[in-house]
LUMGUSE-517802 format. One record per residue (C-alpha): residue in three letters; residue number from 1; x, y, z. Coordinates in steps of 0.05 Angstrom, whole numbers, padded with zeros to 5 digits. Layout:
N
+------+-----+--------+--------+--------+
: type : seq :      X :      Y :      Z :
+------+-----+--------+--------+--------+
:  ALA : NUM :      X :      Y :      Z :
...
+------+-----+--------+--------+--------+
***
This chain:
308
+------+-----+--------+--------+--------+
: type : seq :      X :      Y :      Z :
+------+-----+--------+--------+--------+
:  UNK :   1 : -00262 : -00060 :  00234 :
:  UNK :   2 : -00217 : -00078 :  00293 :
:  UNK :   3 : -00150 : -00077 :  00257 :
:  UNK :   4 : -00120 : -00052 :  00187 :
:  UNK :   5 : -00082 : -00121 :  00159 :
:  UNK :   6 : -00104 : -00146 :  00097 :
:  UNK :   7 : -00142 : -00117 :  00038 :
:  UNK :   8 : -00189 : -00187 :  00039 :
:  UNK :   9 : -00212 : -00176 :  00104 :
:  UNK :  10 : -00253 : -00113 :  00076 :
:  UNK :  11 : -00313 : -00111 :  00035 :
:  UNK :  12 : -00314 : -00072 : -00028 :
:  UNK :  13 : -00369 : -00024 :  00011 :
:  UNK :  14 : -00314 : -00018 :  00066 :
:  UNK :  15 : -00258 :  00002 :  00022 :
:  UNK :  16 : -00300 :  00050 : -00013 :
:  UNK :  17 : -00329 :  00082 :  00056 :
:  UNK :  18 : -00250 :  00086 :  00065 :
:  UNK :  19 : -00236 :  00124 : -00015 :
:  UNK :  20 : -00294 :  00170 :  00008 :
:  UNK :  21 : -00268 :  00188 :  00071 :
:  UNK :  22 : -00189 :  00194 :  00047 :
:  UNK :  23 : -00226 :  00245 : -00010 :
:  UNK :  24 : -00260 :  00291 :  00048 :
:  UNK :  25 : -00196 :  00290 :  00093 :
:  UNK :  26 : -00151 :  00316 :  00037 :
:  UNK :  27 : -00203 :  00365 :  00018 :
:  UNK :  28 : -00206 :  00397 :  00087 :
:  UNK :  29 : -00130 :  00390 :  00092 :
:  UNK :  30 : -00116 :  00425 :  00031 :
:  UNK :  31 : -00177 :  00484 :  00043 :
:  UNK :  32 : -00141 :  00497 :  00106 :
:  UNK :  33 : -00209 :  00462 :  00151 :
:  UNK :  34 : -00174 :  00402 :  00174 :
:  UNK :  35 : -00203 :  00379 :  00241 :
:  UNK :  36 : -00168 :  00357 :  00304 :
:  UNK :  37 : -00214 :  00288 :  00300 :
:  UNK :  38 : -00155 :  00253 :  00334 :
:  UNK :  39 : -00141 :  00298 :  00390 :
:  UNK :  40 : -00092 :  00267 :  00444 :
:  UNK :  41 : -00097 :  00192 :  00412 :
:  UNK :  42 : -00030 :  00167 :  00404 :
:  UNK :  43 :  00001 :  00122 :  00347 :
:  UNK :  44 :  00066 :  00085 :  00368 :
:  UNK :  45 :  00101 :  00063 :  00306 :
:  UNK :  46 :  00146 :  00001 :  00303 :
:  UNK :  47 :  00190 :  00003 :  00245 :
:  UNK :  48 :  00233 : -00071 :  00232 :
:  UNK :  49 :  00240 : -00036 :  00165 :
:  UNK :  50 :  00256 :  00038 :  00143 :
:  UNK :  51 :  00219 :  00079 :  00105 :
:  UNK :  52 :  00209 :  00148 :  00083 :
:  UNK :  53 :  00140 :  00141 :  00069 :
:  UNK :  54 :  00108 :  00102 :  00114 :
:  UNK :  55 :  00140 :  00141 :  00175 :
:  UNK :  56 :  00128 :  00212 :  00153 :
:  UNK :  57 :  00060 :  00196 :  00122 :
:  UNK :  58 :  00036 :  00161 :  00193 :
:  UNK :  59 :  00064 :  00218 :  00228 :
:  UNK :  60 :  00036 :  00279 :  00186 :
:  UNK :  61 : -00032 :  00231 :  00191 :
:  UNK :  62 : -00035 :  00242 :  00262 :
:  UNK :  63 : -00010 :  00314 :  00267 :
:  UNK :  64 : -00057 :  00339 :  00229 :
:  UNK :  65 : -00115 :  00301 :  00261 :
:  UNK :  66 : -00091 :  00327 :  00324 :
:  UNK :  67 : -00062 :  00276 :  00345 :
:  UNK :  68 :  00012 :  00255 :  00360 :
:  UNK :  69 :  00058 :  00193 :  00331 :
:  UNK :  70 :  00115 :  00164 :  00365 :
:  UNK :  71 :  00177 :  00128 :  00332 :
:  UNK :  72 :  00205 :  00061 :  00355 :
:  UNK :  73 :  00259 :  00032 :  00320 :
:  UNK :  74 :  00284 : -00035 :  00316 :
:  UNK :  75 :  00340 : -00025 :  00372 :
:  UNK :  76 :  00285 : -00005 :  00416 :
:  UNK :  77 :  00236 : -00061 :  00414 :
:  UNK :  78 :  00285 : -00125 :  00382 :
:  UNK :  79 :  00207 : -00146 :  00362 :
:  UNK :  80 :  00207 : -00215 :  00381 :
:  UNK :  81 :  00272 : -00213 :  00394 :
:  UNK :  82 :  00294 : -00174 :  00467 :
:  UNK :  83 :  00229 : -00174 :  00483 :
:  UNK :  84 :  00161 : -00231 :  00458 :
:  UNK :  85 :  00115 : -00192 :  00413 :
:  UNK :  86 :  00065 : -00208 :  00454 :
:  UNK :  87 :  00092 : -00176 :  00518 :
:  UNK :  88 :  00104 : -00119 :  00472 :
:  UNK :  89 :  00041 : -00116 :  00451 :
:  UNK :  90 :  00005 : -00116 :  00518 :
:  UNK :  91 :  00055 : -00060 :  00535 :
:  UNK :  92 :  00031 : -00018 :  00478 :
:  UNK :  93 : -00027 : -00024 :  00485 :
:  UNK :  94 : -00036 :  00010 :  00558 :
:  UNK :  95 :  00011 :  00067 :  00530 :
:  UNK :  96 : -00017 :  00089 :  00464 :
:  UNK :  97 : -00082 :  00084 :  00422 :
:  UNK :  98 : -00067 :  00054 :  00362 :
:  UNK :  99 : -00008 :  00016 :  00335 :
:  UNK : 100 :  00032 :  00011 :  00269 :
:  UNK : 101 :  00076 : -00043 :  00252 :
:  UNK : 102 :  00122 : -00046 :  00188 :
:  UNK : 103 :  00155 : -00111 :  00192 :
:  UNK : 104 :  00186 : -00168 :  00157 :
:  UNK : 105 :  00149 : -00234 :  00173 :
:  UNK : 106 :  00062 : -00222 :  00163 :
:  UNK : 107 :  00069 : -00276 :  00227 :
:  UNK : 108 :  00093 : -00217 :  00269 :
:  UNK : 109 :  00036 : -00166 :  00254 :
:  UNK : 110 : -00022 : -00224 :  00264 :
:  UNK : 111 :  00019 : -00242 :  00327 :
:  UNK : 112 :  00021 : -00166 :  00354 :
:  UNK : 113 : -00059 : -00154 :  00336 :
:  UNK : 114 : -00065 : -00224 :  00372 :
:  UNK : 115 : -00046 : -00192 :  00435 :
:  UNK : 116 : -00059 : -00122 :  00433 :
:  UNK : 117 : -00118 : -00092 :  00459 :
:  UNK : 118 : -00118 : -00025 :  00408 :
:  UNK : 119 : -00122 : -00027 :  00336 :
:  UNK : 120 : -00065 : -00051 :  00304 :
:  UNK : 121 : -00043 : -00028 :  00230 :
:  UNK : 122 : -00002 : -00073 :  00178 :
:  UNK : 123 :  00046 : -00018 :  00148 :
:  UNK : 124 :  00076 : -00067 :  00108 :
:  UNK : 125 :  00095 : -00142 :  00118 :
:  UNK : 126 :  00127 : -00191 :  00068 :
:  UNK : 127 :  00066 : -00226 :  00053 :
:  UNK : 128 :  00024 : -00155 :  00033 :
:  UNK : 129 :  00024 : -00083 :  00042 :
:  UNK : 130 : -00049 : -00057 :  00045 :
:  UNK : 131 : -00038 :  00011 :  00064 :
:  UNK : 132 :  00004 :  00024 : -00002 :
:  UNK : 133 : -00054 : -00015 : -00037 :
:  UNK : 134 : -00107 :  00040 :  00001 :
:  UNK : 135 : -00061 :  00098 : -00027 :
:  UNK : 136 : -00059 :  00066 : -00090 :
:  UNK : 137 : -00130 :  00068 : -00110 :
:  UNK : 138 : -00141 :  00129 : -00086 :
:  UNK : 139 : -00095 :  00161 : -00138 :
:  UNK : 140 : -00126 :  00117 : -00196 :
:  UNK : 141 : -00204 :  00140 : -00165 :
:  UNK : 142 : -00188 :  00218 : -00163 :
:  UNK : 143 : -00152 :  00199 : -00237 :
:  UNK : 144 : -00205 :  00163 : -00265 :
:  UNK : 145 : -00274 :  00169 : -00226 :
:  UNK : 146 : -00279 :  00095 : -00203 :
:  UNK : 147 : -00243 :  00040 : -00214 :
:  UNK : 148 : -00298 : -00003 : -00242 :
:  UNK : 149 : -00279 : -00025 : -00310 :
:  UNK : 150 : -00204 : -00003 : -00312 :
:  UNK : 151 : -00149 : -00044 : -00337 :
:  UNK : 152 : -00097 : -00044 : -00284 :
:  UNK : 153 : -00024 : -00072 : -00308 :
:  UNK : 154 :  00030 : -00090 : -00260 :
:  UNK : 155 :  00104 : -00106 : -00294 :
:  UNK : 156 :  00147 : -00132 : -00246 :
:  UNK : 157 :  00165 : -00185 : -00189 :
:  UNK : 158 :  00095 : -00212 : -00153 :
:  UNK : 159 :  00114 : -00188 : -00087 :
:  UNK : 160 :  00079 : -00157 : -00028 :
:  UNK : 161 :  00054 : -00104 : -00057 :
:  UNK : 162 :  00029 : -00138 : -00117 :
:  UNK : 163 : -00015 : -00179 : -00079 :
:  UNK : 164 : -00053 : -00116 : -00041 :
:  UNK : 165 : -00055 : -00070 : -00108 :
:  UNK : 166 : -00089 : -00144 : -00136 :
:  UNK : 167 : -00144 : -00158 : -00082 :
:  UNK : 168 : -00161 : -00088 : -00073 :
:  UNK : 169 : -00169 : -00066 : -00149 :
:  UNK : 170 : -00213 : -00130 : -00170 :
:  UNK : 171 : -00257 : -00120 : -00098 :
:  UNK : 172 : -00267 : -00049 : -00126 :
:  UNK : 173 : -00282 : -00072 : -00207 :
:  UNK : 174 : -00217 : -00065 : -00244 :
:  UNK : 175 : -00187 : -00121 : -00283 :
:  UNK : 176 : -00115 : -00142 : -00256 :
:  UNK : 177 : -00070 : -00159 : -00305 :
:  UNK : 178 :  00004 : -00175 : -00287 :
:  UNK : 179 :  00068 : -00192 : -00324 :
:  UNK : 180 :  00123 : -00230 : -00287 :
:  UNK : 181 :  00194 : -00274 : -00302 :
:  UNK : 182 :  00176 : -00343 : -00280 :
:  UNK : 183 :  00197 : -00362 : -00217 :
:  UNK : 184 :  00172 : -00292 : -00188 :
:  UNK : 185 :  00093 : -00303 : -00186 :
:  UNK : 186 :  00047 : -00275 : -00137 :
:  UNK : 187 :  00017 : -00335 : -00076 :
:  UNK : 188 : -00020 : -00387 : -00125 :
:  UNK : 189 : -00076 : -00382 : -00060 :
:  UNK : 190 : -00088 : -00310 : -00072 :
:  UNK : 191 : -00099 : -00310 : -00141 :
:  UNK : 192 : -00146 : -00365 : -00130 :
:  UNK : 193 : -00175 : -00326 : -00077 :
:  UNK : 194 : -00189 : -00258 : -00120 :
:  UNK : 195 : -00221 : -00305 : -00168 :
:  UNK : 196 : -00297 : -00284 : -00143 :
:  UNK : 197 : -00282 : -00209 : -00134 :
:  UNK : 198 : -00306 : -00152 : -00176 :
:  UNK : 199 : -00256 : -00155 : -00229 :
:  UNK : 200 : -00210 : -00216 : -00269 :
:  UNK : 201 : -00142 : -00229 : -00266 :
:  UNK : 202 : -00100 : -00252 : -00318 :
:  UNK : 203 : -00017 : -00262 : -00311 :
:  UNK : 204 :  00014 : -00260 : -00368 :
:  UNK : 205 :  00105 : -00271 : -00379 :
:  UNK : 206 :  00110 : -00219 : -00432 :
:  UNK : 207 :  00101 : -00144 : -00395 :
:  UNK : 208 :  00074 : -00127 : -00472 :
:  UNK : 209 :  00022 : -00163 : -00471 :
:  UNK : 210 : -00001 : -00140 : -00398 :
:  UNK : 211 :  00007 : -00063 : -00416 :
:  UNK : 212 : -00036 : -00069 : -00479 :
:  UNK : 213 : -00098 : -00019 : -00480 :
:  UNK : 214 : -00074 : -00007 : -00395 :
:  UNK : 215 : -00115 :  00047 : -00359 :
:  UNK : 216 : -00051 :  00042 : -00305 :
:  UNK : 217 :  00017 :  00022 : -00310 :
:  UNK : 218 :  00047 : -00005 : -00236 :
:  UNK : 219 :  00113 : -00026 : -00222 :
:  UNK : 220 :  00169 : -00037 : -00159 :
:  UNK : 221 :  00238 : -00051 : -00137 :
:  UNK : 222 :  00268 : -00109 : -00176 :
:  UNK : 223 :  00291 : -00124 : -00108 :
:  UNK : 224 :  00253 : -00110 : -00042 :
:  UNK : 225 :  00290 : -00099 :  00022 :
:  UNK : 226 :  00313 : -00166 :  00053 :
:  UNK : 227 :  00320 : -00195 : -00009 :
:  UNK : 228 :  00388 : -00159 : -00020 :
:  UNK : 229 :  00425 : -00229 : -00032 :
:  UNK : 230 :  00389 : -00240 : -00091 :
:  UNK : 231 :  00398 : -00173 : -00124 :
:  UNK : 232 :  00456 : -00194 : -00171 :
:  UNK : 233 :  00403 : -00251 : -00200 :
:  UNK : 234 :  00353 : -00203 : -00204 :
:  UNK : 235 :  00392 : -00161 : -00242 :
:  UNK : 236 :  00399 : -00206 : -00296 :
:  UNK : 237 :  00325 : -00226 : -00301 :
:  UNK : 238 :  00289 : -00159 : -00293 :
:  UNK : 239 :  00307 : -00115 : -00345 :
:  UNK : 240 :  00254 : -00141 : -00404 :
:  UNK : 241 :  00208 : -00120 : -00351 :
:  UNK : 242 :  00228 : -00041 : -00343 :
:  UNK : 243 :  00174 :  00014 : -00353 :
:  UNK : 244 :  00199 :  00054 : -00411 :
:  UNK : 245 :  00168 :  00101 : -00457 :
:  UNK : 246 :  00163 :  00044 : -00514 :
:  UNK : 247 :  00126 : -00001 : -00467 :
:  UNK : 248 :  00082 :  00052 : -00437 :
:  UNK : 249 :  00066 :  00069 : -00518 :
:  UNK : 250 :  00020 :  00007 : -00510 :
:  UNK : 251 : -00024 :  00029 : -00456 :
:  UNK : 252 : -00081 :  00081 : -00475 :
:  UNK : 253 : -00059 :  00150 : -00490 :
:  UNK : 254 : -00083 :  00178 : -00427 :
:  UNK : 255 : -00057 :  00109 : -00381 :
:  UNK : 256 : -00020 :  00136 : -00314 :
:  UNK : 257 :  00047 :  00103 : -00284 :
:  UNK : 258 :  00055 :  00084 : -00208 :
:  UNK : 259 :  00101 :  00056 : -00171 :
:  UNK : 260 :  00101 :  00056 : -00095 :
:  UNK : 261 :  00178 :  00088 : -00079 :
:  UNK : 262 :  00231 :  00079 : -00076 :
:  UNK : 263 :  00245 :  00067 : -00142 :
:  UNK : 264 :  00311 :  00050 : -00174 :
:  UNK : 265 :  00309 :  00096 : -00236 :
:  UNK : 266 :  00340 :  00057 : -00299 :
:  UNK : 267 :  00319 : -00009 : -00275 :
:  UNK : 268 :  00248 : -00024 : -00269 :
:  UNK : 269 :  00237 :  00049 : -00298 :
:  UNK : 270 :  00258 :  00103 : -00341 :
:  UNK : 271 :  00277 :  00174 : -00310 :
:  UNK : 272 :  00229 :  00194 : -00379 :
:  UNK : 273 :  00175 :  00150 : -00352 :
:  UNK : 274 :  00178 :  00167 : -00276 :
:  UNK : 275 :  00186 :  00246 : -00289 :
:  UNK : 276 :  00140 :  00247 : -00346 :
:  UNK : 277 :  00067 :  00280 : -00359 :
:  UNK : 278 :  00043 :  00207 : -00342 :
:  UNK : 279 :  00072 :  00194 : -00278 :
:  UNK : 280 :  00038 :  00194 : -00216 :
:  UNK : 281 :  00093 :  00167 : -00168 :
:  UNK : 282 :  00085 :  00233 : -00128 :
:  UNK : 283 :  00009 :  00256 : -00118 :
:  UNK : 284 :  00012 :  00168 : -00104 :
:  UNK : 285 :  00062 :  00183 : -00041 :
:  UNK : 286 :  00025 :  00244 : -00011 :
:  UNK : 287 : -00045 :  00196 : -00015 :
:  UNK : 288 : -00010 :  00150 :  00034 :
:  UNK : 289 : -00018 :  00211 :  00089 :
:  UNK : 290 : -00100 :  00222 :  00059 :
:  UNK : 291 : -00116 :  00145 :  00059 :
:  UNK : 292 : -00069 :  00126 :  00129 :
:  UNK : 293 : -00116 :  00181 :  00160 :
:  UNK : 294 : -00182 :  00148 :  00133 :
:  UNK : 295 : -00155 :  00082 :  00173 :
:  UNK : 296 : -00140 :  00111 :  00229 :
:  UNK : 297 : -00199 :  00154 :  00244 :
:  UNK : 298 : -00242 :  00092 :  00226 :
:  UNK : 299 : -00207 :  00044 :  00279 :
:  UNK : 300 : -00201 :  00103 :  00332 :
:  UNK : 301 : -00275 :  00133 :  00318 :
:  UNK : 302 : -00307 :  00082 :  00281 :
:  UNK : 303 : -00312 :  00133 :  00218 :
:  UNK : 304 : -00321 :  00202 :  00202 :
:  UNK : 305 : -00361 :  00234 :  00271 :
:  UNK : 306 : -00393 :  00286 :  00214 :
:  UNK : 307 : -00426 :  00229 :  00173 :
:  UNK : 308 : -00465 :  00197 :  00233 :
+------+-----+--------+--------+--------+
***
């Protein structure tokens, strides 16, 4: 595992080597035995997009691995802009150890772990987010066991991170159901793609019929960052699609609700959904820190030094 870009470049053995690890890193985190495995590596951070999560998870990561993070923004770098990605890649790369990119175009990440010469990490692109995806099963897998034979329901625009939560629950045996306005469907290839995983997928245009006898309710922004033009549109398509208490009746009794932040409370869900018993929007954010730190010391050490 050179780099950290797409979910469907990993086996289902990978990602699972990846769960397992996330699990033992939290552990010794939380009992107060975490272990300086990263000691004077480096992450430089490139950030095209903000974000409270991804930036303080990737930073806490490496802190408490011993290591140390640094913050580029986009006036620094003008990624493909002031400066080729690939010179800024090559750059990088005889600077730090490892590299995280959260970006707009996918073309941009491929381009920068093209060039670079250290691992690179997709913290989010347009096309996917698989670190989110990562973080996401984690918090279904310490909720549930496993993942094999779980109903998984996402209500809600088939964006970026639709597409990661979709390749990486089927490669690990959950069924993939999703419920989406037309118009707003997930990449016909990748559907097509996830066809031969571990679990089915079936899209549905009524968010009843997805959340039916769900193990997990997911959902996101009606409008993701970039898209901002189209919000008023949005607006008016969306709401049959918000995560309320009355759609979340149809799930099973003991079905939890994610949703990968921000979230814009009394659109695509209630404040009675998001803060209730249910929810687990916030134990879902802290497992972005547990399951970035699984990628990194797997790129950077090739896995945990402990289990060789």
């Amino acid at each position: 595992m050179k780099h950290f870009l797409d979910i469907a470049d990993y086996s289902a053995d990978d990602i699972q080597n990846l769960l397992t690890l996330s699990d033992k890193l939290k552990k010794e985190l939380k009992q107060g035995q975490a272990r300086p495995l990263l000691k004077n590596k480096v992450l430089a951070m490139i950030f095209q997009k903000p974000s409270l999560r991804t930036r303080v998870s990737f930073d806490m990561a490496m802190r408490t691995l011993g290591g140390d993070a640094l913050y580029l923004s986009p006036e620094e770098i003008g990624l493909g802009k002031r400066e080729s990605i690939a010179d800024v890649a090559r750059v990088l790369s005889g600077y730090v150890h490892i590299i995280m990119a959260r970006v707009f175009s996918h073309q941009r990440i491929l381009e920068l772990a093209k060039w670079s010469t250290v691992p690179v990490i997709n913290g989010l692109s347009d096309y996917n987010h698989p670190c989110q995806a990562l973080a996401d099963s984690l918090t279904i897998q310490e909720e549930f066991g496993s993942l094999k034979g779980l109903k998984v329901s996402y209500i809600g625009d088939g964006n970026n991170v639709a597409v990661s939560l979709m390749k990486i629950v089927t490669k690990l045996g959950a069924d993939f159901f999703i419920a989406n306005p037309k118009g707003y469907d997930m990449p016909e290839e990748d559907i097509t793609a996830v066809r031969g995983y571990n679990g089915i997928v079936k899209l549905y245009r009524e968010p009843q019929d997805a959340a039916k006898n769900a193990d997990v309710i997911y959902t996101d922004t009606w409008t993701s960052m970039g898209q901002e033009e189209e919000a008023k549109k949005r607006e008016k398509v969306f709401p049959p699609y918000q995560v309320n208490q009355t759609l979340l009746k149809l799930a099973k009794p003991n079905a939890i609700v994610m949703h990968c932040l921000p979230a814009h409370r009394g659109q695509e869900i209630t404040d009675e959904v998001a803060d209730g018993p249910q929810s687990r929007l916030f134990p879902q954010a802290e497992n972005r820190m547990h399951a970035q730190k699984a990628i990194l010391v797997k790129l950077l050490l090739g896995g945990d030094p402990d289990a060789k």
